[in-house]
ZAMARGU-4260 file (C-alpha; in steps of 0.2 Angstrom, whole numbers, plus 5000, padded with zeros to 4 digits):
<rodrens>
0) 4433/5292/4947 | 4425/5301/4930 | 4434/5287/4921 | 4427/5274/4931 | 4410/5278/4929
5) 4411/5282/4911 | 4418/5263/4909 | 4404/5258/4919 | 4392/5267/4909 | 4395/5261/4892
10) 4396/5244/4899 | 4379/5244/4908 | 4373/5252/4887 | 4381/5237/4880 | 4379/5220/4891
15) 4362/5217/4892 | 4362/5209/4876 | 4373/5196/4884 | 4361/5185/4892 | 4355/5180/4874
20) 4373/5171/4871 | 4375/5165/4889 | 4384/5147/4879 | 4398/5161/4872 | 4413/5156/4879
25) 4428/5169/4879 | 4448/5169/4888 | 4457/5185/4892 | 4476/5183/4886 | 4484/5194/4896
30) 4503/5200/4894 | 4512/5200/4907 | 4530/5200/4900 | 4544/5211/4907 | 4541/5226/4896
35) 4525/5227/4908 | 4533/5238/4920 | 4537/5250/4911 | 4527/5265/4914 | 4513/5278/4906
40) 4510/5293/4914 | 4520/5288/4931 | 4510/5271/4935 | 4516/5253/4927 | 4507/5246/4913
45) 4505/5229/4920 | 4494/5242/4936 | 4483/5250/4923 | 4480/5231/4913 | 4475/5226/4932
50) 4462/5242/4936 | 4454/5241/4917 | 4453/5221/4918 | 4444/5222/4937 | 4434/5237/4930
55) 4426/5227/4915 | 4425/5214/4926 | 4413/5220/4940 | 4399/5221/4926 | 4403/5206/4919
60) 4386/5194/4917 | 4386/5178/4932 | 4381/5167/4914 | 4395/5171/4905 | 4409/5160/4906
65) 4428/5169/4906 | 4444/5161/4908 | 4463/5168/4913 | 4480/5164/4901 | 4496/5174/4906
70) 4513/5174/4900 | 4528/5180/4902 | 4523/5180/4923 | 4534/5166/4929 | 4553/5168/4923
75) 4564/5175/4910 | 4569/5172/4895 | 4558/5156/4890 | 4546/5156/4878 | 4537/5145/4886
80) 4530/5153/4903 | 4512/5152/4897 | 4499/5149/4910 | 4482/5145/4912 | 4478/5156/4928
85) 4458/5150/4928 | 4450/5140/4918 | 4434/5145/4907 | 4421/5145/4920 | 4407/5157/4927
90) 4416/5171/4931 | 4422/5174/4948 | 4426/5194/4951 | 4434/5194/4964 | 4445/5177/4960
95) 4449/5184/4942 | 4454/5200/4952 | 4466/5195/4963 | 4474/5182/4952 | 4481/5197/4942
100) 4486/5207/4954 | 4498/5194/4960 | 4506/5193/4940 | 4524/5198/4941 | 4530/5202/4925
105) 4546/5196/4920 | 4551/5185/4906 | 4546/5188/4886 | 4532/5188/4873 | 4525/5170/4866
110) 4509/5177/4863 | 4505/5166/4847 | 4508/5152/4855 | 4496/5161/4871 | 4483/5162/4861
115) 4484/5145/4853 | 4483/5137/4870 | 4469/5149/4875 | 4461/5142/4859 | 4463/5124/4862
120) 4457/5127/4880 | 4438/5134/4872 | 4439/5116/4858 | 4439/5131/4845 | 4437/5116/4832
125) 4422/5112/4841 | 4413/5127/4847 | 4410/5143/4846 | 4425/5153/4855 | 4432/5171/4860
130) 4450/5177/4864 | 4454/5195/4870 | 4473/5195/4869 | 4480/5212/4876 | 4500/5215/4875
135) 4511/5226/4875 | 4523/5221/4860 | 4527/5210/4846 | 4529/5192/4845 | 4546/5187/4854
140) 4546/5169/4852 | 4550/5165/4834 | 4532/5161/4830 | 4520/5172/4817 | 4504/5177/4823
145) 4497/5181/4806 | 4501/5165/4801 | 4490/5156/4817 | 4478/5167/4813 | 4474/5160/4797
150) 4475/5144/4804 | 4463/5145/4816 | 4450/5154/4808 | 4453/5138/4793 | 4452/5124/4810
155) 4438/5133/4820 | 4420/5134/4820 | 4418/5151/4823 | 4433/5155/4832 | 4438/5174/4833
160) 4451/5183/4843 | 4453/5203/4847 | 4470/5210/4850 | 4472/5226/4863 | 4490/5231/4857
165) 4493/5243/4874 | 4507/5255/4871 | 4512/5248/4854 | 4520/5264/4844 | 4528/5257/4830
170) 4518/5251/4816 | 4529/5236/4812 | 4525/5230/4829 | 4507/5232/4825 | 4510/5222/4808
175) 4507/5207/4819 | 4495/5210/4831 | 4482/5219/4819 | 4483/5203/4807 | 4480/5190/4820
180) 4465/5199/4824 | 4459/5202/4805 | 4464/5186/4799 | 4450/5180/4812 | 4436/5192/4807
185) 4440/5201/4824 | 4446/5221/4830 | 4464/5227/4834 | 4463/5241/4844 | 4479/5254/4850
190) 4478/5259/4868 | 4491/5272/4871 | 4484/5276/4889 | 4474/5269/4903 | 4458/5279/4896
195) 4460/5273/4878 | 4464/5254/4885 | 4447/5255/4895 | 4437/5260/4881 | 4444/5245/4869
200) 4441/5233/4881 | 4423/5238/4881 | 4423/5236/4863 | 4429/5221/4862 | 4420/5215/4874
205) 4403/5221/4865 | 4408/5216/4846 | 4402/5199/4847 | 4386/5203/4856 | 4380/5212/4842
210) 4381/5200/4833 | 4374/5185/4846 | 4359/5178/4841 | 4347/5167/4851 | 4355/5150/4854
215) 4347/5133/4851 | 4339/5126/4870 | 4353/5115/4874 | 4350/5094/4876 | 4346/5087/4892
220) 4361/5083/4901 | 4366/5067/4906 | 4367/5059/4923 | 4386/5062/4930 | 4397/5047/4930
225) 4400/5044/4948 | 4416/5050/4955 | 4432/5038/4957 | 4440/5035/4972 | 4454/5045/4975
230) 4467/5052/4989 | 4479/5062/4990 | 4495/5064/5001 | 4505/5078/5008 | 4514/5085/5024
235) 4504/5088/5038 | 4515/5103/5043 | 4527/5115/5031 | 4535/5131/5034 | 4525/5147/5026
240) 4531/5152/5009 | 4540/5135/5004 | 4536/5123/4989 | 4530/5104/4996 | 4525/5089/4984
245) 4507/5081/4985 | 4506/5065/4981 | 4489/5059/4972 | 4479/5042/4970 | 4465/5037/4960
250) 4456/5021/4956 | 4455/5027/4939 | 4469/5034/4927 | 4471/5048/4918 | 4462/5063/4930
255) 4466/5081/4924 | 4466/5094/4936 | 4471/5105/4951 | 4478/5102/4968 | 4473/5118/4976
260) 4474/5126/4993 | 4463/5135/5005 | 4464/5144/5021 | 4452/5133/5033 | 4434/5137/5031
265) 4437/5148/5017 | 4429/5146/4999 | 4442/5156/4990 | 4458/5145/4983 | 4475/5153/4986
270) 4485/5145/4974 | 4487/5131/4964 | 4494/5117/4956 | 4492/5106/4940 | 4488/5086/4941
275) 4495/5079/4927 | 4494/5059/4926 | 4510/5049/4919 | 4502/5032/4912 | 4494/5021/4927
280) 4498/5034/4939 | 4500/5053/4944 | 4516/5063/4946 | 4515/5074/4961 | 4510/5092/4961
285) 4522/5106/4966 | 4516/5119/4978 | 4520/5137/4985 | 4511/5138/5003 | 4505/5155/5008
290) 4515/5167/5018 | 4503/5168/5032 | 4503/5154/5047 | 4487/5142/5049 | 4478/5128/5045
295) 4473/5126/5027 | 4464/5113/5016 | 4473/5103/5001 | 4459/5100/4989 | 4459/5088/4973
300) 4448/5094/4962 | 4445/5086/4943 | 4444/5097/4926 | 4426/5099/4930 | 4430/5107/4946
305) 4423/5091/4957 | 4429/5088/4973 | 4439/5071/4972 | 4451/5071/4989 | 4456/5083/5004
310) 4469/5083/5017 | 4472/5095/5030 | 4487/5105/5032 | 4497/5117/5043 | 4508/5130/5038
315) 4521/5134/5052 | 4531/5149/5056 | 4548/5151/5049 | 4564/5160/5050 | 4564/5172/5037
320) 4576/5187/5039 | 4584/5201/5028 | 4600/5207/5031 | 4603/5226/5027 | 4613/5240/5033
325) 4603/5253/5043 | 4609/5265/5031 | 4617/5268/5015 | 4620/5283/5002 | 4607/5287/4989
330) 4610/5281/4968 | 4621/5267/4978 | 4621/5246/4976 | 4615/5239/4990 | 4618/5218/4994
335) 4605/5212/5005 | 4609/5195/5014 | 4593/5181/5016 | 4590/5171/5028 | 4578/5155/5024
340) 4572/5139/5023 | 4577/5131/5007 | 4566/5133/4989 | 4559/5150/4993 | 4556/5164/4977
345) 4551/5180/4975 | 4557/5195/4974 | 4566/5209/4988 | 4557/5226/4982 | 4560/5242/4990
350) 4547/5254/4995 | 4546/5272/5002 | 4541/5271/5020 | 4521/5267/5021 | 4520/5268/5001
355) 4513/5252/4994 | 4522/5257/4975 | 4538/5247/4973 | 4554/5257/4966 | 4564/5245/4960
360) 4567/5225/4968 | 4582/5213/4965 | 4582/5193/4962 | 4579/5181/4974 | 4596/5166/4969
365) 4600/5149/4978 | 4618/5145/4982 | 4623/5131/4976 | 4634/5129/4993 | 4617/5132/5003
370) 4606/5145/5007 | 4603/5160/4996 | 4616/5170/4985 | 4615/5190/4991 | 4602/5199/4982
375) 4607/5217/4976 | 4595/5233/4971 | 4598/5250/4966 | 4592/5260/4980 | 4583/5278/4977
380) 4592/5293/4974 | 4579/5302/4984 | 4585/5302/5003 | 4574/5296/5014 | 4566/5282/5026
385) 4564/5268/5016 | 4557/5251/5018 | 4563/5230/5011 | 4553/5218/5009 | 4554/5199/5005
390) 4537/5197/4992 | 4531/5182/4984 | 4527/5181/4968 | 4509/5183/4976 | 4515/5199/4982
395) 4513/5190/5001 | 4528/5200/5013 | 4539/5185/5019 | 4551/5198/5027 | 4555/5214/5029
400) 4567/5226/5036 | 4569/5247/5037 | 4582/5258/5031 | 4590/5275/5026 | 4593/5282/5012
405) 4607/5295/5016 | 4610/5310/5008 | 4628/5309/5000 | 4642/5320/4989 | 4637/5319/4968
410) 4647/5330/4957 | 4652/5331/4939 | 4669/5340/4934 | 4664/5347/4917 | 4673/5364/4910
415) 4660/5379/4909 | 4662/5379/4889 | 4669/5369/4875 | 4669/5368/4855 | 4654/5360/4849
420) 4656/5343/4841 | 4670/5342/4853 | 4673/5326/4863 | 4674/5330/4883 | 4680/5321/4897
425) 4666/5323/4915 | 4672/5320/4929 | 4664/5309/4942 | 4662/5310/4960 | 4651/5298/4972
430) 4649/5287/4982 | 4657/5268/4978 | 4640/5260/4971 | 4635/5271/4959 | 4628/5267/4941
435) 4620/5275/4927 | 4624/5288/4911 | 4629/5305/4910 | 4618/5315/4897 | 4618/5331/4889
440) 4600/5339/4886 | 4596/5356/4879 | 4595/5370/4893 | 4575/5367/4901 | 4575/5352/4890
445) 4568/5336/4894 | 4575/5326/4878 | 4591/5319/4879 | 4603/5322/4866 | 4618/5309/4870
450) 4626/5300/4885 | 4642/5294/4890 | 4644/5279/4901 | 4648/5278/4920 | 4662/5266/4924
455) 4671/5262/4942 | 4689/5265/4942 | 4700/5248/4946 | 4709/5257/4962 | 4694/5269/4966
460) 4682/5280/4961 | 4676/5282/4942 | 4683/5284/4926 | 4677/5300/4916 | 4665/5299/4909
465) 4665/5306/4888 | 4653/5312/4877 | 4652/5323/4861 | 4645/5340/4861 | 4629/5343/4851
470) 4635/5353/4834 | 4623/5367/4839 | 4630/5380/4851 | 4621/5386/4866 | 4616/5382/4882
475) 4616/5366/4888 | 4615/5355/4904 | 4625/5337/4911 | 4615/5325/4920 | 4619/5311/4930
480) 4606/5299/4928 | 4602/5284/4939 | 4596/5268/4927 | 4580/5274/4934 | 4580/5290/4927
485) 4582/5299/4944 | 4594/5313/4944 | 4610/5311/4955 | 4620/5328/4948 | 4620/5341/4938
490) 4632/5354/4930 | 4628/5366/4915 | 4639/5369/4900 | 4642/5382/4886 | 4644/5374/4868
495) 4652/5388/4859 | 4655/5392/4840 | 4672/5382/4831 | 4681/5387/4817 | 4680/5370/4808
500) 4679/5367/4789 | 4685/5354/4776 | 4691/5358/4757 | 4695/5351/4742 | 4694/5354/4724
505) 4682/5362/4718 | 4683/5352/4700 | 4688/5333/4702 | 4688/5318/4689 | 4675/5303/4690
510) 4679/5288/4700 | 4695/5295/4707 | 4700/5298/4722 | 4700/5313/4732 | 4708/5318/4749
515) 4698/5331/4758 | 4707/5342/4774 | 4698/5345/4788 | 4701/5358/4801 | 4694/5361/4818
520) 4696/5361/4837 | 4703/5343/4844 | 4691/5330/4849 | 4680/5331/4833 | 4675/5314/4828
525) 4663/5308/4812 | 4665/5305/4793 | 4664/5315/4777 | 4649/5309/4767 | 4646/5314/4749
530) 4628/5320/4745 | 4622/5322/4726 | 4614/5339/4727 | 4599/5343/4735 | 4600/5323/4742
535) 4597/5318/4758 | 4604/5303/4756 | 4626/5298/4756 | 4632/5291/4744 | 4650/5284/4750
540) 4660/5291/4765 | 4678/5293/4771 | 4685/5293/4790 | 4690/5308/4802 | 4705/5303/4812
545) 4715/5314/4823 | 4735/5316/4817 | 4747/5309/4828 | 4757/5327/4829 | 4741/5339/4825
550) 4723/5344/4820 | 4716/5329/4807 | 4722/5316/4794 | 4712/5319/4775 | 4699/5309/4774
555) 4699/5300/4758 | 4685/5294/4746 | 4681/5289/4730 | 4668/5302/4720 | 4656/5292/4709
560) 4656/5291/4689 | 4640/5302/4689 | 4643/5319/4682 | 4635/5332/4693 | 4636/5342/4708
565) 4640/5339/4725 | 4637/5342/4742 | 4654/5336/4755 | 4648/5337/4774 | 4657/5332/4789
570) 4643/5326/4799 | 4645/5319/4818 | 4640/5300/4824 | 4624/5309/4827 | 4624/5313/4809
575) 4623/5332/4812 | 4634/5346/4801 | 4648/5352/4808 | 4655/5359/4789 | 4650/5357/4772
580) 4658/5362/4754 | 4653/5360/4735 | 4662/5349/4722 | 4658/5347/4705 | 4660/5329/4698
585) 4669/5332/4677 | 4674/5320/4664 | 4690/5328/4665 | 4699/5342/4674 | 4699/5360/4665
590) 4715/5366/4662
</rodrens>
């Protein structure tokens, strides 16, 4: 609550200098890519993007037009799932609101190309416009956004874009984001939290209305064109949550718009689809009816938002059923049959029973012999009364069914010490189903240091799972981990202290080269690098390979023509030392 009214605070300081630019037209470009669900502080990203967007917007002035573009909300993998959710219009709250808390996000990252649509849907080369991108990440669709920065600043008016880069750590996936918004005179701001994302999305929101200044009156406007005559055509009746074709008419060619729906006597739209016209005519409008049974409205609608045509319609009930055990073992795979009318989407999630936070969800597939292909989830590995539901990609419940998470047998084999650097096999016991790594942390750790692979056996069970010690002995702990994170077992293990060196001359020739013997506990893996001393970095390497009867092959390299000293070190694939020894590079050997 104290972050919401500080929010509320600095915007009620900062918009009442809006209403002198009430002709400012901005869109929000909001990511909604996969990467989205990860999590800060134990809540999604895509949930903290939704609170901070409807907290901005409660304040937002009635004569200050906003519009909606997403990406990334609709599939996976294309680059070009970019959507204009609402078009620049007097803000509706409450609309705005609910249209992103039904974004699912899936697929990946076109945001140039985002913002260029959200540009040419403000006529940037003819008016004054604003985009406030927030993602996530970088640019993953083989397009530069510094480059269409410059190019829209050079093409627009005044056009100007700010970029929200929300838990973007790395600098080099800043590059991009940060010159997009310089390149058109607007702010890039980092947001690592849901407190820092707030505050930038108030300044962005108040960086042009410092600047505003009193706009010309505007010309009288002239009398509309009267409306043509238009119709459309659709099913009287469908089944809840399935896609139908309306079918449009005009007298005139070349209508843009929406075909949307709404419950009867209701103001607010549901959903929508686009009109697009295709020469003299229209091609028909794909449609996802709501999940709820009733009577609804089809409405026709222009660009300008103009009512053109209506039809009634009335969405029927529908078998819709979920197949499920009434009970499996926690950390296990679970297939979930569907039951449906054909064309349905969305997602099966699983929720803790009377939670509304989804754990995880699996895909909804046709089969290309009819009906729907299983769908399979990752169920907790926290036992318990849990809860599947069928969600549209409005988050409307088409189905849902209980079941039980059952407590169930998890143990890792390990022995209570080993070598360190050593390579050991763990032992795996569970349920069939099961998935995840084995990883080693510190003792009270929280960091992981390595992981080894979780793999089903071909007859039964699971192979062993390896991993090699940390170099460092001490106490450590093995952790079998769900995909999630969530722990299903856990065993402790001593890394104990190994005699291991390597050795060579002390004195050798330039350029030749050198066999170096190594000596330690089996299971030691790595390379022997060759430091200049007091380097950091290697300047050539040879291989550690077991003998076939005992111990270690040398390793072989080739020392460089440098004169000098030199550092040899055996270092893991982690790149820590496990021996080290001094050589000294000569013109020629003493005698």
């Amino acid at each position: 609550m104290k972050q919401g009214f500080t929010l509320s605070t600095a915007l009620l300081l900062g918009l009442s200098s809006f209403a002198v630019q009430a002709s400012d037209k901005t869109i929000l470009v909001l990511d909604a890519s996969g990467s989205m669900w990860e999590q800060i502080d134990n809540k999604p990203k895509i949930e903290i993007a939704r609170q901070a967007l409807k907290s901005i917007l409660a304040d937002w002035p009635a004569d200050q037009e906003l519009g909606l573009v997403a990406y990334g909300h609709r599939s996976k993998g294309d680059c070009k799932d970019i959507e204009t959710l609402i078009p620049v219009a007097p803000l509706d709250a409450a609309n705005m609101g609910k249209t992103v808390d039904n974004l699912i996000p899936k697929g990946k990252t076109p945001l140039s190309a985002a913002v260029k649509q959200a540009a040419e849907a403000l006529k940037y080369t003819e008016e004054k416009a604003t985009v406030i991108l927030i993602s996530d990440g970088k640019e993953t669709c083989d397009s530069d956004p510094c480059t269409l920065g410059t190019e829209l600043e050079k093409a627009g008016v005044n056009f100007t874009a700010h970029v929200i880069g929300f838990d973007v750590a790395k600098v080099e996936d800043q590059a991009g984001l940060k010159c997009l918004a310089e390149n058109t005179g607007g702010k890039f701001i980092a947001a690592a939290n849901a407190s820092e994302l707030n505050k930038a999305l108030v300044e962005t929101v108040q960086a042009p209305v410092m600047e505003a200044t009193t706009p010309p009156p505007e010309p009288p406007k002239p009398e509309p064109a009267p409306l043509p005559k238009a119709t459309i055509t659709a099913p009287t009746s469908a089944e809840k949550g399935t896609l139908i074709l309306v079918e449009h008419q005009a007298d005139k060619p070349g209508i843009e718009g929406h075909v949307y729906i709404y419950a009867q006597g209701k103001e607010q739209n549901i959903s929508y689809g686009y009109v697009r016209p295709e020469g003299d005519s229209y091609k028909p409008t794909e449609l996802r009816l709501p999940a709820t049974v009733g009577e609804y409205v089809l409405r026709w609608k222009d660009g300008q938002e103009q009512l053109l045509a209506e039809t009634a319609i009335t969405v029927t009930e529908a078998t819709i059923a979920l197949k499920a055990p009434e009970s499996a073992p926690k950390g296990t795979l679970l297939k979930v049959g569907l039951t449906a009318p054909a064309k349905l989407e969305g997602h099966v999630h699983i929720f803790a029973k009377g939670k509304e936070q989804s754990i995880t969800y699996g895909y909804i597939r046709p089969n290309p012999q009819g009906g729907y292909l299983d769908t399979e989830l990752r169920l907790p590995a926290e036992p318990g009364d849990y809860e599947l539901k069928w969600l549209t990609d409005r988050n409307e419940v088409l189905a849902q069914a209980p079941i039980q998470v059952t407590a169930s047998e998890i143990k890792l084999d390990v022995p209570s010490s080993a070598p360190k650097g050593t390579s050991v096999k763990i032992g795996l016991m569970g349920s069939d189903g099961l998935a995840g790594h084995v990883h080693i942390f510190a003792k009270g750790k929280d960091q992981s240091i390595t992981y080894g692979y979780v793999r089903e056996n071909a007859i039964k069970g699971y192979e062993p799972s390896e991993l090699s010690l940390p170099a460092q002995p001490g106490d450590y702990e093995l952790k079998w981990l769900s995909e999630r994170n969530e722990v299903l077992a856990t065993a402790p293990i001593q890394v104990t202290e190994a005699d291991i060196s390597l050795s060579a001359p002390e004195q050798v020739q330039k350029s030749t080269e050198i066999q170096i013997a190594l000596k330690g506990p089996d299971g030691l893996t790595g390379h022997v690098h060759l430091f200049a001393q007091g380097k950091e970095q290697s300047i050539t390497y040879g291989y550690v390979r077991a003998s076939s009867a005992q111990g270690y092959e040398p390793s072989t390299l080739t020392v460089p023509d440098v004169l000098g000293h030199y550092t040899l070190r055996w270092l893991t694939e982690r790149n820590e030392i496990l021996a080290e020894a001094p050589l000294q590079v000569v013109e020629q050997i003493s005698e």
